[in-house]
C-alpha positions in Angstrom: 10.1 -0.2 -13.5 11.0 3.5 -13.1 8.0 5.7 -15.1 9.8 8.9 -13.5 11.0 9.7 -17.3 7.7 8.6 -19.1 5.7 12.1 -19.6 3.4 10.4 -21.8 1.6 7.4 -22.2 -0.9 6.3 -25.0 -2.6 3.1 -25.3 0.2 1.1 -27.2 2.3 2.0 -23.4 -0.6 0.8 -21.5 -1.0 -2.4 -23.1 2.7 -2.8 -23.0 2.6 -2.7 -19.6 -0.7 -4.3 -18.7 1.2 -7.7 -21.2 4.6 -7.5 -19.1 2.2 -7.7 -16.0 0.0 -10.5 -17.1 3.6 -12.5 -18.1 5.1 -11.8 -15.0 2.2 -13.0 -13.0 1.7 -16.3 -15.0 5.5 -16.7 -13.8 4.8 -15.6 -9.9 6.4 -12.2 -10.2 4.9 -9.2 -8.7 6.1 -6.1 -11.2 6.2 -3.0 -9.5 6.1 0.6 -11.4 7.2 3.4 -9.4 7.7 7.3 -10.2 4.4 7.7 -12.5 3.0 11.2 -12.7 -0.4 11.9 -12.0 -1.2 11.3 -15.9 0.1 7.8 -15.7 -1.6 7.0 -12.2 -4.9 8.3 -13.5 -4.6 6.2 -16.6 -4.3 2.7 -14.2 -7.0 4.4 -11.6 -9.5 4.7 -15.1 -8.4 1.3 -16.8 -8.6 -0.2 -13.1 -4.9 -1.4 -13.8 -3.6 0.1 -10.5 
């Protein structure tokens, strides 16, 4: 998923993303985010979401 165009995130976009992970891992697939700022990446270092 391209972030590149997200310049915000609060915690209803966090848990949207941390769900879509936890579905695509009961499935087998790895998601991959790519393009976060250093806002976004320092939200998943914190929520240990990385």
């Amino acid at each position: 998923m391209d972030l590149s165009g997200v310049p915000f995130a609060n915690s209803p976009v966090l848990h949207a993303l941390v769900h879509g992970q936890h579905k695509h891992a009961a499935i087998g697939v790895q998601p991959v985010l790519a393009g976060a700022n250093m806002m976004m990446r320092r939200i998943f270092e914190v929520t240990r979401h990385a």
